[in-house]
N, C-alpha and C positions, 0 to 999 in steps of 0.2 A: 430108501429112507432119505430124506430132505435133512441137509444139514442148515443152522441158522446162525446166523451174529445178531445179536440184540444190541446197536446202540441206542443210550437211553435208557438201557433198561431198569433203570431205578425211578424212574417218571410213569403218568398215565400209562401210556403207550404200552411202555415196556412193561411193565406188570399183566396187563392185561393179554400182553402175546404168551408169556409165560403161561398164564392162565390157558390160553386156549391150546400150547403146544400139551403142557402137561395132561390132557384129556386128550392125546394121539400119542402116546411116546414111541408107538409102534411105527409112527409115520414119519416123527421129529426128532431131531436132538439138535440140541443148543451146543454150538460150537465155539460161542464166543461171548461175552458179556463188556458191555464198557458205560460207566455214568464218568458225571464230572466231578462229584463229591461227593456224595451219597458213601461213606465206609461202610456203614456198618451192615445196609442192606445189601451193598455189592457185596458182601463177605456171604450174609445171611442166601443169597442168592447162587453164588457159586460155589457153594457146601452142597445147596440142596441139587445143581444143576451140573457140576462137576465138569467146566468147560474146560477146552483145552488152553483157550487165552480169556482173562483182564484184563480187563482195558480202563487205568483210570485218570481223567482228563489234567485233575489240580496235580501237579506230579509233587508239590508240597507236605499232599499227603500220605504218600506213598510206604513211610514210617510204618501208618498205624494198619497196614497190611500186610507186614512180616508174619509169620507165622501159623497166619490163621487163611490159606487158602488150601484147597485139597490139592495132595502129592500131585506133583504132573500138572500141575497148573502153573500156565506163564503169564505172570507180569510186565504189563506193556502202559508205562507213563508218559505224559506229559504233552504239549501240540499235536504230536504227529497220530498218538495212541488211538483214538477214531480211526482215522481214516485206513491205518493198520487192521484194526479189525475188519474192517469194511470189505477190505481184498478179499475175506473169509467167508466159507458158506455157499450155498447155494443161493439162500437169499440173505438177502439184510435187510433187518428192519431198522428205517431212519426215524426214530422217535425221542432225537435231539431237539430243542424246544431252540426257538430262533436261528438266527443266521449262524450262530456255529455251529448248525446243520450240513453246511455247505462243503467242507472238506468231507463228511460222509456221503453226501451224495454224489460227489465227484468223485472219489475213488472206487466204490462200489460199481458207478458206470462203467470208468474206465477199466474196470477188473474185467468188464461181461457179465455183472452179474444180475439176479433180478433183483431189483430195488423195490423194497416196498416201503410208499412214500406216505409219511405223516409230517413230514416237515417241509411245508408248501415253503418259507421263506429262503431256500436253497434257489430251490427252480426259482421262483421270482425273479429274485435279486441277480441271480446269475446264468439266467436264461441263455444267452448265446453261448456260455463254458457248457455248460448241462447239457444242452443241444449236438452238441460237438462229441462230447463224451455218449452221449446216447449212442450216435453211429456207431459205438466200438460194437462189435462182432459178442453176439452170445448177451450183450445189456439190455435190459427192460424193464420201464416202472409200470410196477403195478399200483394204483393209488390206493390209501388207506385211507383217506379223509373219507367223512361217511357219503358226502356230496359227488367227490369225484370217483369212490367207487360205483356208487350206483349209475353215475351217467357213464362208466364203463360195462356197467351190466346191462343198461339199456341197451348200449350200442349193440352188442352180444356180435354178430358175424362182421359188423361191419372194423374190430376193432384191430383187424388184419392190416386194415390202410391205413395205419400208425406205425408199422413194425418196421423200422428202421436199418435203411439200407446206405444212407449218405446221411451227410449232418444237415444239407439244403434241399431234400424230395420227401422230409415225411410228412411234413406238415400240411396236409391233404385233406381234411374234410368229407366224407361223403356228401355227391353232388344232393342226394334227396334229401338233408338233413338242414329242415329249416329252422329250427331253433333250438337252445340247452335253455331250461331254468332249474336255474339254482334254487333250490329252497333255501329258508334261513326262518329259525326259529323269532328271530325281534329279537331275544335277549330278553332280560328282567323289562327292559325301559321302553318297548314300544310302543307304547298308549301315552306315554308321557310328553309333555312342553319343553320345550328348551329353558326356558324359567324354572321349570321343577328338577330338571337335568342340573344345573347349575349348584342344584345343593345335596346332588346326589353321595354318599360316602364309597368310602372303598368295599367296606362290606355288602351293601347293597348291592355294586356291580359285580363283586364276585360270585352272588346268589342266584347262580342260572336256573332257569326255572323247565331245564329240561337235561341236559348233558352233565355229569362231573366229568372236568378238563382241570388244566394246572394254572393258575391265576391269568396268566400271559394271554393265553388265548380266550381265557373266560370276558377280560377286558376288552379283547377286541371283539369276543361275539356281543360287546353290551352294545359298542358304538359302529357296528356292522362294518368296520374293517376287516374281523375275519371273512366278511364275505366277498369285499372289495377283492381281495387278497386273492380267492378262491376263484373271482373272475376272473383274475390273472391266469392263474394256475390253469383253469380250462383250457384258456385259449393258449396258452403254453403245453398243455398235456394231449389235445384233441385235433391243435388247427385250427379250429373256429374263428372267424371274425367277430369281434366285441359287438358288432350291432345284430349279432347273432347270440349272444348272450344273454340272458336274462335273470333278474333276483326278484324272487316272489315269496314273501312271507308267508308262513304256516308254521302256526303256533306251536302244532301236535308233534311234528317233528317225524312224522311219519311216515311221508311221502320225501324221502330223501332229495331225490331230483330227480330231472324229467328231460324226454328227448321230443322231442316233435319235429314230426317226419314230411315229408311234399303232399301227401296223400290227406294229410290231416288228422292221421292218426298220433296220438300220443304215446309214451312207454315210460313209465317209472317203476322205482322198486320201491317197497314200502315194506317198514318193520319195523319192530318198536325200537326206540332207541338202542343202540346197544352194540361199542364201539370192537368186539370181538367180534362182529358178524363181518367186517370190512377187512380185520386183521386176517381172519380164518380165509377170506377170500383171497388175499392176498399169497398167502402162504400155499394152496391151493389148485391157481388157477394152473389149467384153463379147466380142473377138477371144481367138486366142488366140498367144501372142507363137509367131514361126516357128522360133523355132531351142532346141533342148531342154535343158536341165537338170535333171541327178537320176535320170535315166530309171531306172528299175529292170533288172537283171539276175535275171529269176526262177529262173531255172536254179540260183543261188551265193546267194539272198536269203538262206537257212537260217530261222530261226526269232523268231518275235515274242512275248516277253513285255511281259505289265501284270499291275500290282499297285496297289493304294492308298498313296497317301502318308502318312508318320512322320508324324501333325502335330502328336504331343507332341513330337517333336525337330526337326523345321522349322517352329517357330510361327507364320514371317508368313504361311503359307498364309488359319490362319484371323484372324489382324491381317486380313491385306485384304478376306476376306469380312464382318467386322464393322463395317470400313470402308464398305464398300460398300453395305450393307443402309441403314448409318444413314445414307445421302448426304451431299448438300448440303457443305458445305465439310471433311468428315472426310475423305473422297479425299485433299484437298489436304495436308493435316495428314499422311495415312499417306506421300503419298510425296515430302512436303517433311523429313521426321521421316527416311525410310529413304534420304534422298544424304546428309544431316548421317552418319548412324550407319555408310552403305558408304566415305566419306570417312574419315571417324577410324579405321577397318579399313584401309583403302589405303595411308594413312598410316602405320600401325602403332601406333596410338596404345592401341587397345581391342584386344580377342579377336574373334574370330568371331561367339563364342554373345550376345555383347554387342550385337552388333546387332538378335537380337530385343527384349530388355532396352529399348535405347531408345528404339525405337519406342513396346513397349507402354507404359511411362511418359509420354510423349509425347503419345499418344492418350487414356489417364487426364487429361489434364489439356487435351483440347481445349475450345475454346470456339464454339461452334456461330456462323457467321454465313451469311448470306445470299449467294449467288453471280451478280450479275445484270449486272455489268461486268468486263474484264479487270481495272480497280483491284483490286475486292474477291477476284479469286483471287492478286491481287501481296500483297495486303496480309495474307490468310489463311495464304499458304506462310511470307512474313516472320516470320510472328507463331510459326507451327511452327517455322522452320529456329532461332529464338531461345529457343523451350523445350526442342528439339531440342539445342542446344548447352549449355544449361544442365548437361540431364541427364548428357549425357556428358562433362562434364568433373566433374560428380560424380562420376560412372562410375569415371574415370582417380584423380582423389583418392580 
C-alpha cells in the first residue's frame, strides 16, 4: 500500500486525488493533508481521512482547529507546515496553486520522494534549486498537468533517460524525438480581437469552456500563459530544446499532447477531459491506476480540430518562450510578474489585455541573478512581484 501527503488538498487538485485514492483504499492511504485556509473543509476532510498529520498554512487560524481533528492527529502550522508534510509519504501530491508551491516541491525532492506535480510555477521559477534537488537519490516527478502527463505517456520506454543520476546529465532528450506539441484548449477567447478582449469581464474569462480549475489558472488558460508556462515546464521536465516545442490549438481538449518522433511517426494520448486520469497516473506509475477515467466513446467522439495559436493577440505565449530561452531567474520574474497582473484582473482593478502589458514591462526591466538556493529564487520573485506592482498601478493611474 502507497502511502500519500496531499498538499492543497482543499483545492481542485486535491479534491479530486481524494476522489480517486477513495475508489482504491486497498491500494492508498492518505498520510498527510495540508491547505492554507480552507478550515472547515481541512476538518471535514481529515475526519473523513483520518491522517496522521495537518498541515495548515495561515497558522492565524490555527484556533478554529482545536478540537475538532481525529485522536492521533498532529497539527503542523505556519511557513514551514508544507514542506513538513511534503517529507511524508511515498508520494506527494503538489496541488498548491502558485509559487508557494515551491517550498513543496523542494522538499518533497529533497526527501527522495515521488512528486506528483501540479504546480508547474515551482519548477519554473526555480528551475536550477529543483533540478539539484531532483538528483537526490530515491526523487521523481511524475507530472499531473494533463499536457505533461501525457507527453510522459507518449514517451512510454524512453522516459528512463530522464531518471536522474547528477543534477547536470539528465537533461537528455532522446536523440530520435523531433518534436512535443503542446495542445491548448484557446480558452473562452480564441476566436476573438484584441478590441473585443479589451472589454472582456472577469466572469467571462473564468468561463472555460472545457476544464473546471481554480480561477488562477482558469486566467491564465484565457490569455495562454498557462501554456507559455507549460512550455517552460516541458523543457524543464523532458530536456527538450524550445525550438523543439510546440502549442497547437484544439478546442475538444482531447488529444492532450503529442510526441513526434525521426521516423515521422506521431504518439498522443487522448481522453475526455478529466483531471483524475493524470492524478491516478501519477499515483500509479510505472502501473497503471485500476479504475478508468475519461475513457473515450469512439462511436459519438465526432471530430478533432488544430490550428496555431493568435500570438499577436495572446502574447504571453511568446512572453514565456522568451522567458524561457533566456533562463536563469527570467522564469521567476515572468511568473512572479503574471500572479501580480492575474491578481489586479481578479480583482477588477485592470482590463484583460493589461495583463500582457505588465508582464511584458516587467520582463523589460529584469535584472538577471543567479539561482543556486531557495533564498535567491524568494528573493528574485520579491524583487518581480515589486516591479510587477509598480507597473501596474501605473497601469491603473
Amino acid at each position: 500500500m502507497k502511502s500519500v501527503s496531499l498538499v492543497g488538498s482543499t483545492g481542485s487538485i486535491g479534491t479530486q486525488a481524494i476522489d480517486v485514492i477513495s475508489r482504491r483504499p486497498d491500494l492508498y492511504r492518505v498520510q498527510a493533508i495540508g491547505a492554507y485556509s480552507s478550515v472547515d473543509l481541512l476538518v471535514e476532510q481529515a475526519n473523513a481521512l483520518r491522517p496522521e498529520v495537518v498541515a495548515l498554512g495561515d497558522e492565524s487560524k490555527a484556533a478554529l482547529l482545536v478540537g475538532r481533528l481525529p485522536a492521533g492527529t498532529t497539527l503542523v502550522t505556519g511557513a514551514t507546515s508544507f514542506a513538513e508534510i511534503a517529507s511524508v509519504g511515498d508520494v506527494v501530491v503538489n496541488g498548491v496553486v502558485g509559487f508557494a508551491g515551491l517550498s513543496v516541491t523542494v522538499a518533497a525532492l529533497r526527501s527522495g520522494r515521488r512528486l506528483a506535480l501540479a504546480n508547474k510555477e515551482s519548477l519554473i521559477a526555480a528551475a536550477p534549486v529543483v533540478q539539484r534537488a531532483r538528483a537526490t537519490k530515491g526523487a521523481e516527478i511524475v507530472p499531473v498537468d494533463s499536457e505533461h502527463c501525457a507527453i510522459h505517456q507518449c514517451l512510454g520506454q524512453h522516459n528512463h533517460r530522464f531518471e536522474v543520476e547528477s543534477a547536470d546529465d539528465f537533461l537528455v532528450a532522446p536523440p530520435q524525438l523531433r518534436r512535443m506539441l503542446l495542445t491548448a484548449s484557446g480558452g473562452p477567447f480564441r476566436n476573438r480581437t484584441r478590441e473585443e478582449l479589451s472589454r472582456v469581464t472577469v466572469n467571462e474569462a473564468l468561463a472555460h469552456p472545457t476544464w473546471k480549475m481554480g480561477p488562477k489558472i482558469t486566467i491564465d488558460s484565457s490569455t495562454l500563459m498557462n501554456k507559455g508556462l507549460e512550455v517552460i515546464e516541458a523543457h524543464e521536465l523532458f530536456g527538450v530544446d524550445y525550438d523543439k516545442i510546440e502549442v497547437v490549438v484544439h478546442p475538444q481538449s482531447i488529444v492532450h499532447s503529442m510526441v513526434e518522433w525521426s521516423d515521422g511517426a506521431t504518439i498522443c494520448q487522448l481522453s475526455y477531459p478529466d483531471m483524475r486520469l493524470p492524478i491516478g497516473y501519477a499515483l500509479a506509475y510505472p502501473d497503471r491506476f485500476p479504475e478508468e477515467f475519461g475513457a473515450l466513446d469512439w462511436t459519438t467522439l465526432g471530430q478533432l480540430d488544430f490550428a496555431s495559436p493568435d500570438r499577436a493577440t495572446f502574447r504571453c505565449l511568446d512572453l514565456a518562450y522568451a522567458a524561457g530561452r533566456q533562463g536563469g531567474s527570467a522564469p521567476a520574474w515572468l511568473s512572479a510578474a503574471n500572479e501580480v497582473a492575474v491578481e489586479a484582473f481578479l480583482e477588477g482593478r485592470i482590463g484583460w489585455t493589461v495583463i500582457a502589458d505588465i508582464v511584458e514591462e516587467t520582463m523589460q526591466r529584469h535584472r538577471a541573478t543567479e539561482l543556486v538556493e531557495v533564498d535567491d529564487v524568494l528573493s528574485a520573485d520579491a524583487e518581480a512581484r515589486t516591479v510587477a506592482r509598480d507597473v501596474a498601478l501605473a497601469t491603473i493611474h
